[in-house]
C-alpha positions as CSV (number, residue, x, y, z in Angstrom):
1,X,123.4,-49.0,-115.4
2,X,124.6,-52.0,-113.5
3,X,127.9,-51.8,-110.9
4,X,130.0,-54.9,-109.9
5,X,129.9,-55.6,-105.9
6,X,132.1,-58.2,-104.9
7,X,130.6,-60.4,-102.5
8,X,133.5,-62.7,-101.5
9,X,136.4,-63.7,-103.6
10,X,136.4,-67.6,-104.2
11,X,136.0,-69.6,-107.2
12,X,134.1,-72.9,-106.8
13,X,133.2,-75.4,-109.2
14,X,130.2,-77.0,-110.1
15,X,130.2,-79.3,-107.2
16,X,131.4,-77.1,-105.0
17,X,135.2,-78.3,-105.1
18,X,137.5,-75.3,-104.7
19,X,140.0,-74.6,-107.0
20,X,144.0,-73.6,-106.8
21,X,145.5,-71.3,-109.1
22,X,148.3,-70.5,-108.8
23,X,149.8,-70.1,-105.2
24,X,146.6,-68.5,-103.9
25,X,143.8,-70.8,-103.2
26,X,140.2,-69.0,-103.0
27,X,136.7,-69.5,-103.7
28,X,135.3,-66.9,-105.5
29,X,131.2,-65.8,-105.7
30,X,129.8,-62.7,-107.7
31,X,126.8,-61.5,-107.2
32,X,125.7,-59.3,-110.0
33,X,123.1,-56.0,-108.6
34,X,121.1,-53.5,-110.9
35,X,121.0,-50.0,-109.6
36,X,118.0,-48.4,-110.3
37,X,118.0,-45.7,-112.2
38,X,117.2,-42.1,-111.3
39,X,115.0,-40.1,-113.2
40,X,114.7,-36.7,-113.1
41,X,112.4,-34.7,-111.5
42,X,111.4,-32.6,-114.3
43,X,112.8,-32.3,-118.1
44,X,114.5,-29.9,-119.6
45,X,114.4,-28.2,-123.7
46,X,112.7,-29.9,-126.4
47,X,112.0,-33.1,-125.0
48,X,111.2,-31.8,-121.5
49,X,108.5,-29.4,-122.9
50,X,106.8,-32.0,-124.8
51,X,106.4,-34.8,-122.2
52,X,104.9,-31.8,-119.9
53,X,102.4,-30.7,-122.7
54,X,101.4,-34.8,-123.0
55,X,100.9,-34.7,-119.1
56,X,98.9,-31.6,-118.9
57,X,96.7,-33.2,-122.0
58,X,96.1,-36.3,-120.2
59,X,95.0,-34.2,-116.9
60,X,92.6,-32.3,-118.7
61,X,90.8,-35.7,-120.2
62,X,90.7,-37.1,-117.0
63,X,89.4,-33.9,-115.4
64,X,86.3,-33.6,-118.1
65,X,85.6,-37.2,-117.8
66,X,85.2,-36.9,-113.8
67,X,82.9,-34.0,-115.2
68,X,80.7,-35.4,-116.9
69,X,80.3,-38.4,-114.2
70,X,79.5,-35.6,-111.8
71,X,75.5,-36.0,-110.7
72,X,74.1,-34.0,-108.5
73,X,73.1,-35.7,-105.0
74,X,69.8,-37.4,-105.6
75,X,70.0,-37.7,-109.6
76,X,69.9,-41.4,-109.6
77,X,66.7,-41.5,-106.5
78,X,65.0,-39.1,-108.6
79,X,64.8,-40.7,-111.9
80,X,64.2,-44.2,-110.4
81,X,61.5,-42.3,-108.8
82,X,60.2,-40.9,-112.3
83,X,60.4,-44.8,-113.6
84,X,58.4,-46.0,-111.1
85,X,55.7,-43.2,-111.6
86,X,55.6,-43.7,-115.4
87,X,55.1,-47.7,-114.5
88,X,52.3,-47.1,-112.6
89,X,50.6,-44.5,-115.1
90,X,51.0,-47.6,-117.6
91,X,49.5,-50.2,-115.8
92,X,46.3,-48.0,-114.6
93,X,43.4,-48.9,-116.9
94,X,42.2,-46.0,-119.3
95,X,38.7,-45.2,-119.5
96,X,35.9,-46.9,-121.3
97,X,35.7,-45.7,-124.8
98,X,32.8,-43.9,-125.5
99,X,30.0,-45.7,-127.3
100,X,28.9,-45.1,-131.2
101,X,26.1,-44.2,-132.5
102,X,24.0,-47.5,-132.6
103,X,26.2,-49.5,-130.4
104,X,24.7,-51.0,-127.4
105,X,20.4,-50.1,-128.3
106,X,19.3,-53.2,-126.3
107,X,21.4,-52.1,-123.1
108,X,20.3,-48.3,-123.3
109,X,17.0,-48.8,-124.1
110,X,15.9,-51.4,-121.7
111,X,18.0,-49.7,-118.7
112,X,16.5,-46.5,-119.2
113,X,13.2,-47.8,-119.3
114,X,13.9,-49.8,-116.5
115,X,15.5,-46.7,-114.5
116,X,12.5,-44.3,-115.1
117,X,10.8,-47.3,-113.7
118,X,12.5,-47.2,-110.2
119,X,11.7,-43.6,-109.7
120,X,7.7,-44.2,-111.1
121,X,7.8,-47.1,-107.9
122,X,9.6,-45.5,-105.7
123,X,12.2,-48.0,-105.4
124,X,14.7,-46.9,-103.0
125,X,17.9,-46.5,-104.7
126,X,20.3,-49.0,-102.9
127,X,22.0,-52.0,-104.7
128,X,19.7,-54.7,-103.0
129,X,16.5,-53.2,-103.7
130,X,17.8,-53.2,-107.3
131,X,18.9,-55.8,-108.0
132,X,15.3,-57.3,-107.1
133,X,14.1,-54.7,-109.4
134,X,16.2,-56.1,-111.9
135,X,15.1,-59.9,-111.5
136,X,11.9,-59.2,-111.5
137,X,11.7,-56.9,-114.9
138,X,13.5,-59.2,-116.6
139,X,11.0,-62.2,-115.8
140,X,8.6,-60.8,-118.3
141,X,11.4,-59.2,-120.7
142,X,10.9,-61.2,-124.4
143,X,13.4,-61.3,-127.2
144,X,16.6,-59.3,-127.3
145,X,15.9,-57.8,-123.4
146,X,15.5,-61.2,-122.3
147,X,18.7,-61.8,-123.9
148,X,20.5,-58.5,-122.2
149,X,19.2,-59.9,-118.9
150,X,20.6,-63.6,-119.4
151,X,24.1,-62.0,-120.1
152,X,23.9,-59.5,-117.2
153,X,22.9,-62.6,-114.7
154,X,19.5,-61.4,-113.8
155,X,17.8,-65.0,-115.0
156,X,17.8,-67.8,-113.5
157,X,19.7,-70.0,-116.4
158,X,22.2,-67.1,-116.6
159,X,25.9,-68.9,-116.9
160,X,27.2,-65.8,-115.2
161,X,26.7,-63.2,-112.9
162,X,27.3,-59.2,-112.8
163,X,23.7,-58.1,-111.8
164,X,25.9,-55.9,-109.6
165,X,27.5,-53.9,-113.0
166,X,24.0,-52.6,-112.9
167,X,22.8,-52.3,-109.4
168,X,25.6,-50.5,-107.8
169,X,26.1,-47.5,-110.5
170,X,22.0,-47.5,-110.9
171,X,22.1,-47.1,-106.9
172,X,24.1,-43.9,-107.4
173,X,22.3,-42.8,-110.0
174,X,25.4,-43.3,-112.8
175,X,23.9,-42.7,-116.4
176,X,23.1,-45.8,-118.7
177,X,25.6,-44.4,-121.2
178,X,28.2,-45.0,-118.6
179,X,27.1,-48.5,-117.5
180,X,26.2,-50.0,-120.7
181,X,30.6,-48.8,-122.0
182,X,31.3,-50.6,-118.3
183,X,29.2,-53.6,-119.5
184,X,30.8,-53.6,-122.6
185,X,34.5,-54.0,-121.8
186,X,33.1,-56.9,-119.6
187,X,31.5,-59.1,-122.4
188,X,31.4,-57.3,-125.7
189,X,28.1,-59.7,-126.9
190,X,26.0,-57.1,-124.7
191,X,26.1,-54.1,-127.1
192,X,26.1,-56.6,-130.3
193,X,22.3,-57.0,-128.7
194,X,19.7,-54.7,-131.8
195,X,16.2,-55.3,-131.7
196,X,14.5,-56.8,-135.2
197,X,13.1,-54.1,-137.1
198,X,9.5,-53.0,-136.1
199,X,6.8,-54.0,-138.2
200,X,4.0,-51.3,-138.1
201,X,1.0,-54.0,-137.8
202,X,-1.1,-50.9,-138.4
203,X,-0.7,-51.5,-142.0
204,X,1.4,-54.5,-142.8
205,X,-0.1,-57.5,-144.6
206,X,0.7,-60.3,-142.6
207,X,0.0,-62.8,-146.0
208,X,3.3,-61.3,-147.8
209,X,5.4,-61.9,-144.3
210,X,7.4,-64.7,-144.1
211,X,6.5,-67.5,-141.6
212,X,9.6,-66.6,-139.2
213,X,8.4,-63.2,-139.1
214,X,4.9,-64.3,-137.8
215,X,6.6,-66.3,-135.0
216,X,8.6,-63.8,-134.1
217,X,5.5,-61.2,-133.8
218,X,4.0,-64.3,-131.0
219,X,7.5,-64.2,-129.7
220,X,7.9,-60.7,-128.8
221,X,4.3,-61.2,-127.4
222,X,5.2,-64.0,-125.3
223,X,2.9,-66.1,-127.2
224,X,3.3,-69.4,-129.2
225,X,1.2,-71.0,-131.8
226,X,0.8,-74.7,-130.5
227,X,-0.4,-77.1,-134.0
228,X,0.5,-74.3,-136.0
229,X,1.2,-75.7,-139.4
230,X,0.4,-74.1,-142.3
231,X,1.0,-69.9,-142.5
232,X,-2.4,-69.1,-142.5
233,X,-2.4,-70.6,-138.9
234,X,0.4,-68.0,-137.7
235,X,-1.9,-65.4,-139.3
236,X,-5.3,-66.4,-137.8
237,X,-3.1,-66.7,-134.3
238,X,-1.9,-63.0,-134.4
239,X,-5.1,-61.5,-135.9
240,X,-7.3,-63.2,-132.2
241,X,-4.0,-61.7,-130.4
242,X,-3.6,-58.3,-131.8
243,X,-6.5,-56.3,-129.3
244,X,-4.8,-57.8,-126.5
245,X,-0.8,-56.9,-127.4
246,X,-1.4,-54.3,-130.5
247,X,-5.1,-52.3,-129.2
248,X,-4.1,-49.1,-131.4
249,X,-3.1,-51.1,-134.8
250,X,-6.1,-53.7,-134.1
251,X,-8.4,-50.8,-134.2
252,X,-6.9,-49.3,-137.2
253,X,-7.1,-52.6,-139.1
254,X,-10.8,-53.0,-138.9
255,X,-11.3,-49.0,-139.6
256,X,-9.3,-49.5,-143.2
């Protein structure tokens, strides 16, 4: 609704030049006001009842959306707590996996030879006394263990070194199963170590053997065959050898 209010009673023209009309002279201003308009403070029959039902509606949503925004004090602390606890678990290294059946002969077999041989000596069981142990078996070791010793750092032309992999469990008396899995997730070319297949000189004929099997019998001896050329030379070699390296099958040989 909009009411009239007169202001002051003159009529003035564009440039502000009054105006005579008539015999009265006036300048005349308007000012044009809105009055607000009054609602009501609460409706009444058809229409009254439906905007209340609309507002109750609305009251209700809001109310079960404050609801289920409700968390108990702590919620939020607790499950950044539960986060950070699952993070961790994640990020903490599982244990070795076990070995299978075949994996890892060289490691096993040498280091529990090697172990039975620090309780024959006496060696007192302390990572420094060892790891001498250590270098000094694998000195004389041939083939494969000489191998498992170059990759574990116990020779002296090893390109790395984790002599203490072995020391330090050995010195608590940790089983070789154990180590060699340890050794394993360090460099995987440890358990890929297998000995050659034993030949049973006891009854083998060294003629039908190929010549790389013959240097490889010298080899595992420590031996070489200097001016070796022909394959009866290899053979000659490891029949003078045999009674030093192989008593029981050089004694069997000259019985057949």
């Amino acid at each position: 609704m909009f009411s009239l209010r007169p202001i002051r009673a003159e009529l003035v023209d564009d440039y502000g030049s009054d105006r005579t009309f008539g015999p009265m002279r006036c300048r005349s201003s308007v000012t044009w006001t809105r009055k607000p308009r009054s609602e009501p403070s609460h409706f009444t029959g058809v229409r009254g009842e439906s905007v209340a039902a609309e507002d109750a509606q609305q009251r209700t949503v809001l109310s079960s959306a404050a609801g289920r925004n409700t968390r108990p004090p702590g919620a939020d602390m607790l499950a950044l707590s539960g986060l950070s606890v699952a993070l961790a678990l994640a990020l903490v290294p599982g244990p070795a996996a076990a070995l299978k059946e075949g994996e890892c002969e060289v490691c096993l077999t040498f280091l529990g030879k090697f172990y039975q041989s620090l309780n024959d000596n006496d060696v007192k069981f302390n990572s420094a006394d060892i790891e001498k142990a250590i270098v000094k078996t694998c000195k004389d070791a041939k083939g494969k263990e000489n191998r498992f010793c170059y990759y574990i750092g116990a020779t002296a032309d090893a390109a790395t070194k984790m002599i203490n992999e072995v020391s330090k469990p050995l010195s608590h008396h940790v089983p070789v199963e154990k180590i060699c899995e340890k050794l394993k997730k360090k460099d995987s070319q440890i358990c890929e170590l297998k000995y050659d297949k034993q030949l049973d000189l006891t009854t083998v004929d060294l003629k039908k053997l190929k010549v790389k099997d013959l240097k490889k019998i010298l080899e595992e001896w420590g031996e070489s065959c200097k001016g070796c050329a022909e394959k009866s030379d290899f053979i000659r070699k490891i029949t003078e050898l045999m009674p030093k390296y192989a008593p029981a099958a050089a004694k069997a040989r000259t019985e057949l």
